[in-house]
C-alpha positions, 0 to 999 in steps of 0.5 A: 500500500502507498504511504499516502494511501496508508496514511488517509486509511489510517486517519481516516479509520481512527475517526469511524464514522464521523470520518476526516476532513481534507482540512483535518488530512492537510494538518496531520500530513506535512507537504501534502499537495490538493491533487495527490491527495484527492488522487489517493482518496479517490483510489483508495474510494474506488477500491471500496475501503472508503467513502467520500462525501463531497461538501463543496468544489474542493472540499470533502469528507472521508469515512471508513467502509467496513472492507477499509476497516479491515484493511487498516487493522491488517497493515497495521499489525503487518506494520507492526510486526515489520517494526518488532522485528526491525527493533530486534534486529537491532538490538542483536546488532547491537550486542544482544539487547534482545532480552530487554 
């Protein structure tokens, strides 16, 4: 999954039903350009993981569907395993921290 992507899910899953706003998406993601995120929020709406709810020209609501819910618990915990395992390989790198 994109990062992009990734991160409206996430955001957008967090907030269930009362969904982000593209106000809300701009100030949680730094050096987020309009088109790229009204083109990942389009892919991810085609894709059925989520909904949008245009409230004017260029502004628009994004609500979690129960497929994109399930899809945000899934890469969440392969997120988190990913990062479980990076960590332990470190500590090993390091000298067998892995015990702590």
């Amino acid at each position: 999954m994109e990062e992009l992507e990734w991160k409206i899910l996430s955001l957008t899953a967090r907030r269930g039903l009362v969904g982000v706003t593209r106000e809300d998406l701009f100030r949680e993601i730094r050096g987020l350009r309009y088109e790229d995120l009204e083109n990942a929020a389009r892919h991810l709406e085609a894709d059925g993981y989520v909904q949008i709810e245009w409230t004017g020209p260029s502004k628009f609501v994004v609500a979690i569907t129960e497929k994109g819910s399930k899809l945000a618990a899934d890469e969440y915990e392969q997120r988190l395993k990913a990062y479980e395992e990076r960590i332990q390989s470190q500590r090993r790198a390091v000298g067998g921290l892995d015990k702590v």
